[in-house]
N, C-alpha and C positions, 0 to 999 in steps of 0.2 A: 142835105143840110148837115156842116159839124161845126162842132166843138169847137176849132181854134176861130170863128168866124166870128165867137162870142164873144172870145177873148180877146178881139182885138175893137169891140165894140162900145163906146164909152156909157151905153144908156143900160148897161148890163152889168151888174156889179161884178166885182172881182173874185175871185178865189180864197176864203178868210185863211187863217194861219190855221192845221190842222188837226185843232185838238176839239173834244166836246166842248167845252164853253165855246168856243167861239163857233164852230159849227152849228151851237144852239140860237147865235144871237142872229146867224146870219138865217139863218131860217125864218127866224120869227120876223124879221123886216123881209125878206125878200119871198118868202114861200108858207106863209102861216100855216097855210092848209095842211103842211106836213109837221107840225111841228106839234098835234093829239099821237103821231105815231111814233116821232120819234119820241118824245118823254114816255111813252110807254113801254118801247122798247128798250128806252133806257132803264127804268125801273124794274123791266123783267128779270135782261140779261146782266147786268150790272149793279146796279145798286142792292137790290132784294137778294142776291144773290151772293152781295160782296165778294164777287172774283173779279178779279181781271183782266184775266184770259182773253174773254171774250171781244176785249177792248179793240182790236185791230179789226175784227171781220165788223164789228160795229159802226168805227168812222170809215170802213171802204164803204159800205153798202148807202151810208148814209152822204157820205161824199158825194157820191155817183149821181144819187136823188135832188141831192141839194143842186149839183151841177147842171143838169138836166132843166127842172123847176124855175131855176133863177131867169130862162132865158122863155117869154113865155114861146115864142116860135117855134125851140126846138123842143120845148115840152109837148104843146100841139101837134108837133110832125110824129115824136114818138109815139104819146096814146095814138094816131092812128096807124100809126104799123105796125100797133101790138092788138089790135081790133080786127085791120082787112085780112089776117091769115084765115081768121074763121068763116068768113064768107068767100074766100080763092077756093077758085074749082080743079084750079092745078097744084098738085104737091110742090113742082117747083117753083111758083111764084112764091107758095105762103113760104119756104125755105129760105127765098129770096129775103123776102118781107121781114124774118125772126132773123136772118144772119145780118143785116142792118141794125135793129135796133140793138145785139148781142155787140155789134161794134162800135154804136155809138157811145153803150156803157161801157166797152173796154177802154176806150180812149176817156171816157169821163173818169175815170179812177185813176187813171197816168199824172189827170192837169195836176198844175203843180201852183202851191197856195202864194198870195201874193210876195212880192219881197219883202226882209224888213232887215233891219238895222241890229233888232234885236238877238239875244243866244236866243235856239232854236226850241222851238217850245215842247209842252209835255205831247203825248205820254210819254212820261219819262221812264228808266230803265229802273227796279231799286230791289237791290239786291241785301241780305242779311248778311252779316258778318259772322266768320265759323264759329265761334261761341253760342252767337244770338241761333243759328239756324241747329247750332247741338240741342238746344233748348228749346225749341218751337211748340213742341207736343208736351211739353211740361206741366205749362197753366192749364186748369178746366175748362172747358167747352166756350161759355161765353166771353172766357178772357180771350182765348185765340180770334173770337169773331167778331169781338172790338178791336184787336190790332190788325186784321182784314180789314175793318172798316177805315182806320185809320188809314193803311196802306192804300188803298183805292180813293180815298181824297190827298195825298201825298202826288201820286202818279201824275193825275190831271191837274194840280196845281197851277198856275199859272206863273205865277212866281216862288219855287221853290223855299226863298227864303224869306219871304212873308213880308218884307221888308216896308216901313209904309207905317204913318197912323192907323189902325183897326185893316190892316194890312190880310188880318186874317179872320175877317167878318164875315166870308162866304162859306165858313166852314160851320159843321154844326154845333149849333150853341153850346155843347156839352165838351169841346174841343178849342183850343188855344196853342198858340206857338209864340216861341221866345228865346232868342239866342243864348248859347250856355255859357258863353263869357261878352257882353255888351262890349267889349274892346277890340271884338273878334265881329265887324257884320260878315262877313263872308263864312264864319265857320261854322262849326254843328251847331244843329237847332235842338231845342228838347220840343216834343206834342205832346202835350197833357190832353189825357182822354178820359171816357168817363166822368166827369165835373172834379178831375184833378186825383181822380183813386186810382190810375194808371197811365205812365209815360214811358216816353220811347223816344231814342237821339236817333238823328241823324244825319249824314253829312252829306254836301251835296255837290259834284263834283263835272262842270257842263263838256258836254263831248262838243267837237270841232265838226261831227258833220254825222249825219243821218243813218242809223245802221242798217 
C-alpha cells in the first residue's frame, strides 16, 4: 500500500499548505485523535520554549503523522506493521516489516502540500538587521523573551502583513500590528507588544520559491 494512491483519491483529503496553522486545522477535521498530541508538543517544543529552531523537525514529524492518519487504510496497514515484527520469529521478516513502514514515512514527508495561487506561506525566514542584532543582549531578560515571543508568532504568521479588519486577532491579546506609514500597505509593519510598552518593525520581503 502507498502514498501517491491517496493522493490520487478524491474521498481522501488533500495535502493542507505546510505551516502549523493550517496543519492544525487539518488534523482536527481529518485525524482528531492526534490532535491532544500535537498541541502538546507544540507547547512543549515551541511555544513554552519560545524558540524556533525546533520548528522544521516539528511540521516533518507532524507532516508525516497527518499524512498517514488522513487515509484510514493506510493508517491501518501501518499500525500493523509496526505490531507484527514483535511477534515474527525470523529477524528478517521483522526487518522486512520496519523497512516498510521506515519507507512509507519517507515518502510521507516528500508529499508536497496542495497547489495554491497564493505567495508561499510561513515558516517564514526573519532575520535582524546589523544594528538590531549589535544590540540583542542589551535589554534584560524578560525584554529579549518578549521579542522571542513576538518573533515566533511573526514566523508562522499567516499573512505577514496582517492586512484585513482585526486581520491580527490571532495574535495574543497583549500584541497588535499596524502599518508604519498607511499609504505604504506593503511596507514595514510596527508589533506592539506587551500591551504597547514594547515595539519592533519590520519589513517583509516574499521569496519566489522554497529554500
Amino acid at each position: 500500500m502507498a502514498l501517491h494512491a491517496a493522493e490520487s483519491d478524491p474521498a481522501i483529503s488533500p495535502m493542507p499548505e505546510r505551516t502549523p496553522m493550517a496543519l492544525r486545522r487539518a488534523i482536527a477535521e481529518d485525524a482528531p485523535h492526534l490532535l491532544p498530541d500535537f498541541e502538546a508538543h507544540w507547547k512543549r517544543a515551541i511555544s513554552d520554549a519560545c524558540d524556533i529552531a525546533p520548528l522544521p523537525a516539528f511540521l516533518a514529524r507532524w507532516w508525516c503523522e497527518y499524512a498517514i492518519a488522513r487515509d484510514p487504510q493506510l493508517d491501518a496497514h501501518v499500525t500493523e506493521l509496526q505490531h507484527r515484527p514483535a511477534e515474527a520469529t525470523d529477524i528478517a521478516e521483522a526487518r522486512t516489516l520496519l523497512d516498510e513502514v521506515a519507507q512509507i514515512r519517507y515518502s510521507a514527508r516528500k508529499l508536497e502540500p496542495r497547489v495554491s495561487d497564493e505567495f508561499m506561506g510561513p515558516p517564514w525566514q526573519m532575520d535582524r538587521r546589523l544594528d538590531a542584532l549589535a544590540s540583542r543582549d542589551e535589554p534584560p531578560d524578560h525584554v529579549r523573551k518578549s521579542v522571542d515571543e513576538v518573533r515566533a508568532e511573526l514566523v508562522i504568521a499567516k499573512d505577514p502583513y496582517f492586512r484585513g479588519i482585526d486581520a491580527d486577532a490571532d495574535l495574543p491579546q497583549s500584541m497588535c500590528v499596524e502599518p508604519v506609514w498607511s499609504s505604504d500597505p506593503k511596507g514595514p509593519r510596527i508589533l506592539y507588544f506587551d500591551n504597547h510598552c514594547g515595539w519592533l518593525v519590520y519589513s517583509f520581503v516574499p521569496r519566489t520559491q522554497d529554500p
